[in-house]
N, C-alpha and C positions, 0 to 999 in steps of 0.2 A: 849463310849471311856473313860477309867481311868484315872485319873489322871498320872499317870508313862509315859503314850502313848503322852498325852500330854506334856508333861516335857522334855520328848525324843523329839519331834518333834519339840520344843520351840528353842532347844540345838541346833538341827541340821543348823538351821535355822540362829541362832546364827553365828556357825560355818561357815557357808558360806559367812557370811554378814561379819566378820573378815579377810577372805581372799580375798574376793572378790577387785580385782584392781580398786584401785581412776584412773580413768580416766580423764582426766581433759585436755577440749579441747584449745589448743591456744589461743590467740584472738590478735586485735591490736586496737588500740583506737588512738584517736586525739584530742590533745589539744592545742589552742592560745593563745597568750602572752596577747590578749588582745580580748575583745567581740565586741569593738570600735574604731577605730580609725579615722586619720583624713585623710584627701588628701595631700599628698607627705611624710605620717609616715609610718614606716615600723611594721611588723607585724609577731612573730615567730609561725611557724604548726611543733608540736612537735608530731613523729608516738612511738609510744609505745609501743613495742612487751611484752605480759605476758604470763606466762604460758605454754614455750617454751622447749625443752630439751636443753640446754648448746651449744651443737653441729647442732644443730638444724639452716638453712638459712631460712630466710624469704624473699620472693621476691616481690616488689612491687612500685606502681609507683603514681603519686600523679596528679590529674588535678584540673585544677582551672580554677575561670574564670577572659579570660582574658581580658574582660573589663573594669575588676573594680580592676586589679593586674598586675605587672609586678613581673617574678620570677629574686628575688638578688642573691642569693645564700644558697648552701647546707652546712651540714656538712656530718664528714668524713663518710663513708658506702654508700656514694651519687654519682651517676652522674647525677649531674644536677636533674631532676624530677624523677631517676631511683634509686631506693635504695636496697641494700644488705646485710640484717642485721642480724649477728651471735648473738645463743640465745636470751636471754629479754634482749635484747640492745635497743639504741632509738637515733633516728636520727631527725637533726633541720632545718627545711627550712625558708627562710627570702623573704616575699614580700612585694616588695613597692605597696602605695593604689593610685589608678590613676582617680576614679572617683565616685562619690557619689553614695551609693545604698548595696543593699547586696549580700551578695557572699557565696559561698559555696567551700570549699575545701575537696575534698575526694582521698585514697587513693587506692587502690585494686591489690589484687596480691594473693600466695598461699605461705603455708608453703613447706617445702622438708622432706622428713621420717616423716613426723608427720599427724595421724589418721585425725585430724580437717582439713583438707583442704585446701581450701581459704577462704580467708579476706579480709574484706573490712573495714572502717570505715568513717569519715565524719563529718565536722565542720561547724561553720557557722562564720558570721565576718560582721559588718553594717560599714561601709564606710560613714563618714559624712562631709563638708565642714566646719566644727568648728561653732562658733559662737559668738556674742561681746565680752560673756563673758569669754574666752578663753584667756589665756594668749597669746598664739598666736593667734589671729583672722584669720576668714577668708578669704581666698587669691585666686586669681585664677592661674594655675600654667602656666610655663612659654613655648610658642611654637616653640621657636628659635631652628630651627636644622639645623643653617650654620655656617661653617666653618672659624674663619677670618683668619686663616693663616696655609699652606700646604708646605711644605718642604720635599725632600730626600738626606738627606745628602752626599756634593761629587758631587751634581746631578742640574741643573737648572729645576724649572719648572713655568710655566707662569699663576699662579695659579689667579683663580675669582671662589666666591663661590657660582656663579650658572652655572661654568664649572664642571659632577662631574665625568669626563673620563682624567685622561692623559697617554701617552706613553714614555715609553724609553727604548732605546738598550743600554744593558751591554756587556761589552767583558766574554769571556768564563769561566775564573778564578773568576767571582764575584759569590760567595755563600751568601748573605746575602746582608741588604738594612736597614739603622737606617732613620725612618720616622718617621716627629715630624710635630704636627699639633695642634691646638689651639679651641674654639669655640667661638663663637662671646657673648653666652651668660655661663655669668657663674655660674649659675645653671645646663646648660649641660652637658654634658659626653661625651668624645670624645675615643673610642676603633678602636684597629690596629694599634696603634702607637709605635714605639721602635723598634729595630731589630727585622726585618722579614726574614726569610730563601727563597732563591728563588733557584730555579735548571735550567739546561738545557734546552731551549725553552722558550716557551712562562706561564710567571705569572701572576696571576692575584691579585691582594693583595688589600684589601678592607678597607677603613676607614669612620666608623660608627659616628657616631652624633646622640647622643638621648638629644631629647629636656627634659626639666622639667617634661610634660607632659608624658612623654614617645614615642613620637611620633619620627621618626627615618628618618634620610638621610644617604646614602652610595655612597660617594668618591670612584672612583677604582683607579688607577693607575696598567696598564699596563707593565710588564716591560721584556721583552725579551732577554733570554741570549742565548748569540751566544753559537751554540753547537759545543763538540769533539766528534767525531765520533758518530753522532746521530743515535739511532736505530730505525728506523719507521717499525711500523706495520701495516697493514689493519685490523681493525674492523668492518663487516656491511658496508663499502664500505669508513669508515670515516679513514683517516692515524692518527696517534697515537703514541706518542714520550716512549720508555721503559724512564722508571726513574730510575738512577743512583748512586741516593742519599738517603740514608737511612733515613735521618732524616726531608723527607718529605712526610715519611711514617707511618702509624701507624697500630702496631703489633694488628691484633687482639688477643682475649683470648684463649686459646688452641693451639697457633700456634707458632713454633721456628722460629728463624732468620734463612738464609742459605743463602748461595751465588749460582746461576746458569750462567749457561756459553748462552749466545745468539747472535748469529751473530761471535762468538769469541771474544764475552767484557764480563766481570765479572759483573754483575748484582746483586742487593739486591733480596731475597725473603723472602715468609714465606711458614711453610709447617707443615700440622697436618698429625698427624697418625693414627687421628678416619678417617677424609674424605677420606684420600690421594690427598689431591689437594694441589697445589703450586701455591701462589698467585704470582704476578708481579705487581708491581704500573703501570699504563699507565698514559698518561697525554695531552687532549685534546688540540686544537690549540686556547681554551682560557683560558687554564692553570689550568684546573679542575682537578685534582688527583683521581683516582679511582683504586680499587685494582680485577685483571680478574684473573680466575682461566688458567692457562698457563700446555699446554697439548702439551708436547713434542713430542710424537711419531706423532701427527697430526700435530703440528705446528701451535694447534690454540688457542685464546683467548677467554673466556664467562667470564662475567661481574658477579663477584661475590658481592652478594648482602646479607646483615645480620638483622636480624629483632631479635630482644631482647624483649620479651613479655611475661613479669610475670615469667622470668624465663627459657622462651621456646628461645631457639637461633635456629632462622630458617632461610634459605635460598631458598627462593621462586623459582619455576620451573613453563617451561608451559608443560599443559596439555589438551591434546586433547579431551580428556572424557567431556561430557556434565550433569547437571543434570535439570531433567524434570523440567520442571514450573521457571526454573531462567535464568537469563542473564549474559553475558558475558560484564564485563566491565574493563576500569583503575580506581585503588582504592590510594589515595598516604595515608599509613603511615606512622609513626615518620618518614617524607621526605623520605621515598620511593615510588615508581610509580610503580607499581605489578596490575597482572591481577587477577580477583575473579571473583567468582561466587555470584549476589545478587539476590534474590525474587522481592526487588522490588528495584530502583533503587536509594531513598530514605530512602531504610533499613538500621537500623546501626549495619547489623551482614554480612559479607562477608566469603565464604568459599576459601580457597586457595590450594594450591598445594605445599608442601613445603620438605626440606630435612632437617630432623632434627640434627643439626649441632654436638650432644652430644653423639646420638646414630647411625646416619651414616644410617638413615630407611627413607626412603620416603612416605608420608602419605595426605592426605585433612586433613585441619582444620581450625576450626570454628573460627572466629575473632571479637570481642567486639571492632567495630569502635569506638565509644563513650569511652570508660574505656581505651584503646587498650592493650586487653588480648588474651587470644589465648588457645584454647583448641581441642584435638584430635578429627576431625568429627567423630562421629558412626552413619552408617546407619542402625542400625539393627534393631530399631525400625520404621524407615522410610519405608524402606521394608515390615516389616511385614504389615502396613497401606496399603502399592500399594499392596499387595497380596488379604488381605481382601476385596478392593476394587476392584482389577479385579472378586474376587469370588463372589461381589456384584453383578458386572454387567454382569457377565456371567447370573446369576438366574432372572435379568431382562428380560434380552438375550430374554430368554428361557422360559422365560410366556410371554412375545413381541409375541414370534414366534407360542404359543399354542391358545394364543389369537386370531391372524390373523388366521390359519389353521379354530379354530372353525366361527373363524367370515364367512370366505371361507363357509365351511359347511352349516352352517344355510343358506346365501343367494344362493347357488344352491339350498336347499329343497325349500326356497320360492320361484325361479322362476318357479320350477318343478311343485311345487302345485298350484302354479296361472296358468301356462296352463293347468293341470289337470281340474281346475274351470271351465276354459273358453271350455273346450272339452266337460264336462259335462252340461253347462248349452247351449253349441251346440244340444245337444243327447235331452235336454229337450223340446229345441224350434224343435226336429224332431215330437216328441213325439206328441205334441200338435196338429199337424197334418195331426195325423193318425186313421186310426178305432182302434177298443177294441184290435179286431184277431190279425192284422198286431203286435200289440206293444208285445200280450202273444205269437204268433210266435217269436218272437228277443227275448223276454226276455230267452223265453225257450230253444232258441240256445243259449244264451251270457252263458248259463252255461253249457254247455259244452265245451265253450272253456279254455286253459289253462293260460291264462295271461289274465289281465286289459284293455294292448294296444290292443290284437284281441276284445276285449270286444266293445273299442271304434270305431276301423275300423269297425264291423260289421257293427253299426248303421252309418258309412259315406258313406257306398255301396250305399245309398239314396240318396247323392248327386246326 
């Protein structure tokens, strides 16, 4: 080859390697305020998105453990452990330390239009009890989670704080209830306090106590408002109050507000135009709020249910379909109670049956108990294994079955030739018996005949 050939080839080479696209995959990373800290210091997990297109969502959720952390709080793109973050943005999570030892915090989710995928990343954090030489020393922290004073303003109650139930009846017209309540230790935290919204029927309103420690007690208070023209429904055989009031409702995402007519009273709803479903708030006889998909041509209610994982917005269904070798259980995640399918019933990947809330398609899919993420089941290569495998054991099958037929074979020729033995070593003990003449007479008839057996009958005529 000349030099020109080569020179051309160098260029071309060149020239590709100039147009050729940087690609350059996402990533997301994790970093802490601190590698150390103490028991009862708090502690920031900062997710890092790089490498991102502008437009580009990144979805992702964050676990920790929570024995050696309590979560304080997110910044904005956050709810709570669940994050949403446009371009190379970065979003700051806050935990308190609650117990000596190390911890790991990681994040895991996927990007949206972007080649690289999913993401994960991962921290670590040593939790210590301080030590003399600390300006603050070491302390142990504090396990008071009572109450010394519980009030409803307007309201009598005959409060002790190892009472942690009371009750009251409101007249019709009260929307709302200002609750003020105290902790015996003050280092504690006392949440549910200040105006609370209550509706029609039965409420149920909750006031929390986290000790130092973080260790927690919950106050209820009760409180029942007489209803105007209540609307009761049957659900599953349980009666169930419609809700009234908007603002003890919450819209989920993709869905407008609308008002619906029931029983002839004007009702709050929501209603998307991917599902077509039209939610309705119901509200149990202990003041539980849950929103049911409300199917008017039947006049019937199903418990609409949303599950948020990495991105994936699904609404669990059941299904009658079984898959070979797994079990049929209840699985709860992020607080839902849904049926899966597990291998074993200590696995932490569960298959589900779900409608997916974006595209309006119903599909299985794969579920990261442990991370809780969620990705499209395929069986396509599961299949092809059962295929292989029936094609295995058919060819078992089928030398099983050639095997027995010859094994069949060989033990009828040997019972055939051991009576053959025994007929002939009869014909010899004739033999021994006889003069010269007698045996060359037989012999010199046995060949004339045309078979073996006349062979043998001949010489049994001697019998």
């Amino acid at each position: 080859m000349n030099k020109k050939k080569i020179l051309l080839i160098l260029f071309a080479l060149g020239i590709l390697g100039i147009f050729q696209p940087d690609v350059k995959a996402a990533s997301l990373t994790l970093s802490r305020s601190s590698s150390t800290v103490k028991v009862g210091s708090t502690v920031k997990v900062t997710a890092k998105i790089s490498g991102a297109l502008n437009y580009t969502y990144s979805n992702f959720s964050f676990n920790y453990d929570k024995q050696r952390f309590s979560f304080v709080s997110s910044s904005d793109y956050c709810n709570a452990l669940n994050c949403l973050v446009e371009g190379n943005n970065s979003v700051t999570l806050t935990f308190k330390a609650l117990t000596e030892g190390d911890a790991v915090f990681k994040a895991t989710g996927s990007f949206e239009d972007d080649a690289s995928g999913s993401l994960s990343a991962q921290t670590n954090v040593k939790v210590t009890n301080g030590s003399t030489s600390d300006s603050n020393p070491s302390k142990v922290l504090g396990s008071n989670n009572n109450l010394a004073s519980l009030s409803v303003e307007g309201y009598e109650i005959n409060f002790n704080k190892d009472t942690l139930e009371y009750s009251l009846s409101l007249a019709s017209d009260v929307t709302s209830l200002n609750i003020k309540a105290t902790a015996e230790d003050k280092n504690a935290t006392v949440g549910g306090i200040g105006q609370r919204a209550v509706s029609e029927g039965s409420n149920t309103l909750e006031v929390v106590v986290t000790a130092e420690n973080g260790s927690k007690k919950t106050y209820v208070i009760k409180a029942n408002v007489e209803e105007k023209q209540p609307i009761v429904v049957k659900v599953n055989d349980d009666n169930l109050n419609v809700v009234k009031n908007t603002d003890l409702l919450t819209k989920p995402l993709d869905y407008e507000e609308i008002t619906i007519n029931i029983d002839g009273v004007e009702v709050p709803a929501f209603y998307s135009d991917i599902t077509k479903f039209t939610l309705v708030g119901l509200k149990d006889e202990d003041g539980n709020i849950s929103l049911y998909i409300y199917d008017e041509s039947q006049n019937t209610y199903s418990l609409y249910q949303e599950l948020n994982l990495n991105g994936l917005k699904l609404m669990p269904l059941t299904e009658k379909k079984t898959f070979k070798n797994y079990i049929k259980e209840s699985i709860t995640i992020n607080d839902l109670k849904i049926d899966a399918f597990k291998f074993k019933s200590k696995s932490e990947f569960a298959i589900i049956y779900a409608l997916n809330l974006e595209t309006n398609q119903k599909d299985f899919y794969v579920l990261d108990l442990t991370n809780s993420t969620a990705l499209r089941y395929d069986d396509e290569y599961v299949n092809y294994l059962e295929k292989k495998i029936d094609n295995y054991l058919l060819v078992i099958y089928s030398l099983g079955a050639v095997v027995a037929l010859a094994l069949i074979i060989i033990l009828t020729l040997c019972i055939k030739n051991s009576r053959r033995k025994k007929k002939i070593k009869h014909i010899l003990n004739k033999i021994s018996g006889t003069t010269n003449d007698e045996v060359l007479d037989k012999v010199a008839l046995a060949e004339e005949v045309s078979t073996q057996d006349e062979m043998y009958n001949l010489f049994e005529d001697d019998k």
